[in-house]
N, C-alpha and C positions, 0 to 999 in steps of 0.2 A: 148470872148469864149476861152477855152482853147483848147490846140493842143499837141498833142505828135507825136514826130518821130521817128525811127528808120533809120539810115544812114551810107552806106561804098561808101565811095569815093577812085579811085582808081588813076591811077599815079605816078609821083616821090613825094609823099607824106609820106615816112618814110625818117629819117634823114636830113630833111629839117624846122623843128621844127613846123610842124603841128598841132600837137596835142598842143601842148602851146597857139599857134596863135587861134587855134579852142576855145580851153578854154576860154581865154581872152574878142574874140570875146563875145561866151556866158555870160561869166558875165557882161560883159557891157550894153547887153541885160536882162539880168536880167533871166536865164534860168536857169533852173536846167536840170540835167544828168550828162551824162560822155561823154568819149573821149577813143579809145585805140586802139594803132596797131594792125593787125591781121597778123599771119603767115606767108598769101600768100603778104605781103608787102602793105597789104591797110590799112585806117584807119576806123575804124567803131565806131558808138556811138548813145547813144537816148539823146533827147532832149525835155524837156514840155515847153511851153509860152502860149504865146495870137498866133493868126494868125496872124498880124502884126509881132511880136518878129521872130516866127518862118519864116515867109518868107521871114525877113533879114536875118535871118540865112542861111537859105539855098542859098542867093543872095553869103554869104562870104564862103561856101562850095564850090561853083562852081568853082572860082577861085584862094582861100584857099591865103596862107602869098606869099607874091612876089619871094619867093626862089624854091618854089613846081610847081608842071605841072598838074593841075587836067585833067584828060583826061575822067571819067567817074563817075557820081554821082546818086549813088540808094537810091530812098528814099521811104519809105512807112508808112503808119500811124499806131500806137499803140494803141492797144484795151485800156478801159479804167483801165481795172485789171493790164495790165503791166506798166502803166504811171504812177499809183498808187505806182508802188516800186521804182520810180527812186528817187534820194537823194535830200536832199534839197542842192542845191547850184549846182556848177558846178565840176567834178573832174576829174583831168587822170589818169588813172587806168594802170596802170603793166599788 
């Protein structure tokens, strides 16, 4: 069955190569979405899989690449119209 997220994890997660390690993660998982900093210094992003794919994902969220400090991770599920526009593959976005 499939799953879609929506995720901002907060922390020493900018300039610690987050967003790469996240990617990574996800394609190896085989996931599509994105990845991208946000403003207030957190990283935010959606993500579709199976629920198995996505509940490893979230397992590598929690405590993100060995250089970052996850101190806080929000996660909530995406309707099926928004899961529908995420890209095929995985990307980091600017």
């Amino acid at each position: 069955m499939s799953k879609a997220i929506a995720f901002t994890v907060s922390g020493r997660v900018q300039g610690v190569g987050f967003r790469y390690a996240t990617a990574n993660e996800a394609r190896s998982l085989q996931l599509s979405g994105w990845v991208k900093n946000q403003p207030d210094g957190s990283v935010a992003g959606e993500a579709q899989g199976t629920d198995d794919q996505i509940s490893r994902f979230e397992s590598f969220l929690k405590r993100g690449p060995a250089s970052a400090q996850v101190d806080h991770l929000d996660v909530h599920l995406l309707s099926s119209e928004k899961a529908s526009d995420l890209p095929d593959g995985f990307e980091i976005r600017k």
